[in-house]
N, C-alpha and C positions, 0 to 999 in steps of 0.2 A: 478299255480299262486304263483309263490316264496313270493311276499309283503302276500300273505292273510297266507301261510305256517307260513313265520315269525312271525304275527302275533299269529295266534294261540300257537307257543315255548313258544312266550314272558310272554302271559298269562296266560299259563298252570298252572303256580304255584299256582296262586290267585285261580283258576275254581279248585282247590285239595285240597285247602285251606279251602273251603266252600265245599265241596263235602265229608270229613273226620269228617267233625264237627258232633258231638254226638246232634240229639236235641236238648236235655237237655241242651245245651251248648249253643245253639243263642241269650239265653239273656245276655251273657258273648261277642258278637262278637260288635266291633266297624269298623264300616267301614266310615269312611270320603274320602273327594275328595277337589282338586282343582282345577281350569279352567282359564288358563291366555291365552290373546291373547295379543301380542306384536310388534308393526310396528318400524322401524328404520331406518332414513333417512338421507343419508351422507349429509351435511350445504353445503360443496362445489360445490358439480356437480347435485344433487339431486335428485340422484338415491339411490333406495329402497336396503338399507343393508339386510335388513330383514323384513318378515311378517309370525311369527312364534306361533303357537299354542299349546299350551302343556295343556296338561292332566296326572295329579299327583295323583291317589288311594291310599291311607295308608289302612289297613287295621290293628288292632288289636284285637287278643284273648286270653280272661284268659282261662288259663289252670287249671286240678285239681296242686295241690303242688307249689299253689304260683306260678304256671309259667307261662309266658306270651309268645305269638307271635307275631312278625310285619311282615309286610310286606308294601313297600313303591314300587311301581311301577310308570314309567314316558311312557306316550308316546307324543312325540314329531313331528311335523311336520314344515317345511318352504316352501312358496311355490319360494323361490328365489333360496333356497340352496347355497348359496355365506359366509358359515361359515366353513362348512365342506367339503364343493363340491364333495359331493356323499360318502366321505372315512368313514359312518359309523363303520367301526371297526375298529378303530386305532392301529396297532400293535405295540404300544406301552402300553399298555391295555392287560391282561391276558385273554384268550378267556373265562373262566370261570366268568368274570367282565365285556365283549363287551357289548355295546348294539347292538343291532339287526335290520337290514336294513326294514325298509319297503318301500316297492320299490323305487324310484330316489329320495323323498324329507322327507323321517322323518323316525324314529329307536325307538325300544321302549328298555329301558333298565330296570332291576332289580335293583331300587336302593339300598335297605336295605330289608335284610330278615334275621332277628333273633332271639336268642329265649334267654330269660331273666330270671333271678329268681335268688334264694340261696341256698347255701350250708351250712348252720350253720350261722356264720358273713360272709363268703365269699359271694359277690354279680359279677355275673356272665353273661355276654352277649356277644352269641357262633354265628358266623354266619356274614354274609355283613352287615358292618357297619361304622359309621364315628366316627374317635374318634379325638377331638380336646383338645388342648394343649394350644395354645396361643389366646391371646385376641387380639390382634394388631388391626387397621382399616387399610384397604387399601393395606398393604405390612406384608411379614410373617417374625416371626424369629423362632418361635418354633412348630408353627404350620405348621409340617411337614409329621406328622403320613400319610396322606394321600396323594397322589400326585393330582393334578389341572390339569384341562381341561382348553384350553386355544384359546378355539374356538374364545370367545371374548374378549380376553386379561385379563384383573383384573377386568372385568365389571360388571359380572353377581357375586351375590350374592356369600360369600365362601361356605354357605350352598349347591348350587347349582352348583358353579364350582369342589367340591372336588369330586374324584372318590372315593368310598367306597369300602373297601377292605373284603374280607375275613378274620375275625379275631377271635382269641380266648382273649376275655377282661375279666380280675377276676379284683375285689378290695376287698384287704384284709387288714382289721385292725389289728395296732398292736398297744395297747394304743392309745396315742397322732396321730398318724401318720397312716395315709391310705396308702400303696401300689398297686397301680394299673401295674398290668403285661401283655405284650401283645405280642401274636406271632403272626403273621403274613403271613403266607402260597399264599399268593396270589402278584406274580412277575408282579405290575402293576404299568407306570410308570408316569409323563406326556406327557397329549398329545397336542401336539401340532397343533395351523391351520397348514393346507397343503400350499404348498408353494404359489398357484393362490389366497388362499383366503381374507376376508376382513383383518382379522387380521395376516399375515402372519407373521414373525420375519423379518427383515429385516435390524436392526442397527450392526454394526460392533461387532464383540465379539457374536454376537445372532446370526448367518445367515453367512454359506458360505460367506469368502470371494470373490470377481470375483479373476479368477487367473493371473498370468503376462502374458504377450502378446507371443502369441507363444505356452500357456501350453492349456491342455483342465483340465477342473476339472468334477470328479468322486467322485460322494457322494454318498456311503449306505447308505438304511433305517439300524438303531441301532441293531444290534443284543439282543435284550429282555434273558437275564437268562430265563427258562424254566421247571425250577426243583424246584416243590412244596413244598417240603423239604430242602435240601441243601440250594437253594434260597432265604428264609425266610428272612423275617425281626423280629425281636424284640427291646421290649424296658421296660423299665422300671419306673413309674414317685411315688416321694416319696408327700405328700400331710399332709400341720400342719397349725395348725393357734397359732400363739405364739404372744401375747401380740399384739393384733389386727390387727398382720400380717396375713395374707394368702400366705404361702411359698408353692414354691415346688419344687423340684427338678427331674433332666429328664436326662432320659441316651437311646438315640436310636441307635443300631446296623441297619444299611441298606444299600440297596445301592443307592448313590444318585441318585435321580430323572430326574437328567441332563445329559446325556450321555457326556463321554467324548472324543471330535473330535480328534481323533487318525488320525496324517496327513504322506503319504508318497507321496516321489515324486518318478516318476519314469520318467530317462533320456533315459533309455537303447531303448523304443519302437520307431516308427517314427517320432511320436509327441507324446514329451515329457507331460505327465499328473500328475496331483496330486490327488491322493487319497485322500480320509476322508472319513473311517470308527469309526462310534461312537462307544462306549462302555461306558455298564453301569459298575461302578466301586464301591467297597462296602466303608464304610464311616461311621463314629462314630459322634454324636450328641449330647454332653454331656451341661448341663445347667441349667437355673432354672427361675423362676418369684416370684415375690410379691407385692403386692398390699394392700393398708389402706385404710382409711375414715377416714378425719380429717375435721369432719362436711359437710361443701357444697363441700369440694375440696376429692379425691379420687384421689391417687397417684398409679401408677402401672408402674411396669416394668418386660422386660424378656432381658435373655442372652441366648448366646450357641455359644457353639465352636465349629468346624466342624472340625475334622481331613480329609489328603489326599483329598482337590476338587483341581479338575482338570481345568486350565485356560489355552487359545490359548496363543500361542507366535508368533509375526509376524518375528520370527527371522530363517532366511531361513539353516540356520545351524544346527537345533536344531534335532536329530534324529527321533521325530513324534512327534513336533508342539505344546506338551504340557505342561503346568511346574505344579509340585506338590506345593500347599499349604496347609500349614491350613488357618484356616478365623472363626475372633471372630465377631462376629453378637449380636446387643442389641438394644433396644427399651427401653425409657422412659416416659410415658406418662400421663399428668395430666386433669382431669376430673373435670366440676363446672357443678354445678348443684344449685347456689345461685341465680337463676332468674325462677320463677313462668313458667314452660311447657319448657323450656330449657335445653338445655345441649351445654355446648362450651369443646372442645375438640382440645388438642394439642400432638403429637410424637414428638418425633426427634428417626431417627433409623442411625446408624452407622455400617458401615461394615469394615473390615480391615485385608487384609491379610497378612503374616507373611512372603511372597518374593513377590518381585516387581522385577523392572528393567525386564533384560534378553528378553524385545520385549515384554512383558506383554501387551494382550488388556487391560485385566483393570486396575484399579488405586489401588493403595494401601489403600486408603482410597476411600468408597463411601458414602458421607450424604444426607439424605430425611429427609425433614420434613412434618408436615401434620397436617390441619387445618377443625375441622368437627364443624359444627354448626346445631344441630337441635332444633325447637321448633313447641309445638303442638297449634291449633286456636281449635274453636270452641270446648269445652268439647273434644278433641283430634278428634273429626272427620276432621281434615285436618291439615294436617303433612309439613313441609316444612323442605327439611335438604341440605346441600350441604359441599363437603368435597372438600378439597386443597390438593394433592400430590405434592411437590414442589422437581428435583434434583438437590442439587445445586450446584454439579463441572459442570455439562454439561449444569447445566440453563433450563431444561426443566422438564416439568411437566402433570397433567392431571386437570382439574376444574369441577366437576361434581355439579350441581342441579336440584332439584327431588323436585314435588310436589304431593302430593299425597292425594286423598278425599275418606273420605267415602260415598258412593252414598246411601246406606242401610244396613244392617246388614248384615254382610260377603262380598256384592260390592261394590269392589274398581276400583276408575279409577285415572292413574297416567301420569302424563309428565315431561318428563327429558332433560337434555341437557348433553353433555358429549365434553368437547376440548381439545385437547392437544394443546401443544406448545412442542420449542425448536429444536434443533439439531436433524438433521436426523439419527446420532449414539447415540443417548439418546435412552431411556428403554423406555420413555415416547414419545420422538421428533418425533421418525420412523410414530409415527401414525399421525404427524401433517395435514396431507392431510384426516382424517377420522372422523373429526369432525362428529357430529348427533347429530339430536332428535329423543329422544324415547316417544311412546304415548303406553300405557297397559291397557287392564281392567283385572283385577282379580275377582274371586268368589270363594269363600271356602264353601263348605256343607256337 
């Protein structure tokens, strides 16, 4: 019985976890859970995107010498399987970070397992973990430490979509200023839905082209780096707060997350074909944020510049299909909070690479802007928010709202709506056919 095998790998950690503990030590173990079920229903044809069940274990233990354990385990189930369509290990994903098949509809994975504490001032957490960097809503610019699953495009929570890496995290104080250092031993990248499923890529610049008439086209899966060492990522992020700023500054060594579509054509066989093999390629991420409060309003921003990304050229001359640039990336965004259980929230993010032309898919310039409104009813037990991703070279966008009650203490039940619009080669348009509502209950214990 492979599902019941896998099952047992998945949770071995958690049954050793509790199986090593000293006595003396169980009044020190925290263990919580949560329990969500989630139905999703495409508005067009009105069939069932999803009806998926997850179960989340945290487990936390103090250790002697100030040190702590976690442990955050998922196991997930759908019974439609139309996100992932059976491909629980995504080889783009480090097998030492996969989650784990249980048989044809759901995988459990290790989300974070790590062990925390100090060394003097040094504050230290060794082990699977999420480390974020930017605050943005809806679209990233610095929050990049970790790479995204992309089963359901930008939908599902960042909490929840980022893969959690393998890391060594220190913060160390010098004076004024915190150093947080981070190595990264774990070759994990995003993953992306498979090509049948709901959320597939599918706009131009995202998704094989179709080829000319006459060619056939040949796409590898991405050859993944594989070397735990060599492969690493690092980064560095500097942290001050000067005259009611919160500055910080950020330097990440990696490789990006995006493979880059390395295209040949080849004329010589009998029918002429085009290759496109991906490659992940390494890439420097240097930048910074800051953020105030000037009363109700809270201004915040981030930058970063990306050395070496790699973009398609549709220019059939080009030796394989790709052109080097850099690309400055920034987000500015302002926060009110001067209306009673409210918050109105406004971005504008900008992208901008440093060559154009030469049959470039993308634009030199890319702007989104993005409009969140939440406010709380009743003593906060009923939530209402809905946020506006708007792009506006290509005109298309996503409009999501979300209401959300509390039934009792820790039961929540919520219902959403999710639309796109726009151009079928917009980031946002490709999904215009995949409008839904989402219905969840949630329980935390």
């Amino acid at each position: 019985m492979p599902g019941l095998t896998a099952l047992i790998a998945a949770t071995l950690p958690f049954a050793l976890l509790a199986a090593t503990v000293r006595a003396d030590l169980w009044d020190d173990i925290e263990l919580d859970a949560e329990i969500e079920i989630k139905w999703a229903t495409d508005l067009s044809s009105g069939d069932a995107q999803m009806l998926e069940g997850r179960f989340e274990p945290e487990l936390e233990i103090a250790l002697p010498w100030d040190l702590s354990l976690t442990a955050i385990g998922r196991l997930r189930g759908d019974v439609y399987d139309r996100m992932w369509r059976g491909d629980f290990h995504p080889s783009e994903v480090a097998p030492i970070s996969r989650p784990r098949a249980i048989g044809n509809r759901g995988d459990f994975e290790l989300r974070e397992f790590f062990l925390q504490g100090r060394a003097g001032d040094v504050l230290f957490r060794l082990g699977k973990q999420q480390v974020v960097w930017g605050q943005a809503d809806g679209l990233k610019v610095l929050d990049v430490v970790n790479p995204q699953s992309f089963r359901e495009f930008i939908l599902e929570d960042f909490e929840d979509s980022r893969i959690p890496l393998w890391t060594v995290n220190l913060e160390v104080p010098f004076r004024e200023v915190v150093a947080q250092l981070l190595w990264i031993p774990d070759p994990s990248y995003h993953a992306f839905a498979p090509d049948d499923s709901v959320f597939a890529f599918t706009a131009k610049g995202l998704a094989p082209p179709p080829p000319p008439p006459g060619f056939d086209l040949r796409v590898k899966k991405p050859e993944r780096p594989t070397n735990y060492l060599s492969d690493s990522d690092a980064g560095i992020r500097l942290s001050t707060f000067v005259g009611g700023w919160d500055l910080t500054l950020n330097y990440l060594y990696h490789y990006d997350d995006v493979p880059a579509a390395v295209r040949t054509i080849d004329v010589a066989s009998a029918t002429p074909t085009i290759r496109i093999a991906p490659e992940y390629r390494r890439t420097h991420l240097a930048g910074g944020s800051f953020s105030n409060a000037f009363g109700d309003l809270t201004v915040r921003g981030e930058l970063g510049y990306n050395f070496d990304r790699y973009y398609n050229t549709e220019r059939v001359s080009d030796p394989n299909g790709i052109v080097r640039t850099d690309e400055l990336g920034y987000v500015v965004g302002l926060d009110w909070y001067g209306f009673d259980e409210t918050v109105l929230s406004g971005q504008l993010f900008h992208s901008w690479v440093t060559r154009h032309g030469e049959g470039l898919i993308r634009h030199q310039n890319e702007l989104s802007i993005t409009l969140l409104l939440r406010r709380d009813f009743l003593n906060d037990a009923l939530i209402f928010e809905t946020i506006w991703i708007h792009g506006v070279r290509k005109s298309d966008g996503l409009h999501r709202v979300k209401l959300t009650y509390e039934i009792q203490n820790g039961l929540f039940g919520w219902i959403g709506v999710d639309w796109f619009y726009g151009s079928r080669n917009g980031l946002f348009g490709q999904f215009d056919s995949k409008d839904r509502v989402v219905v969840g209950v949630e329980y935390g214990f």
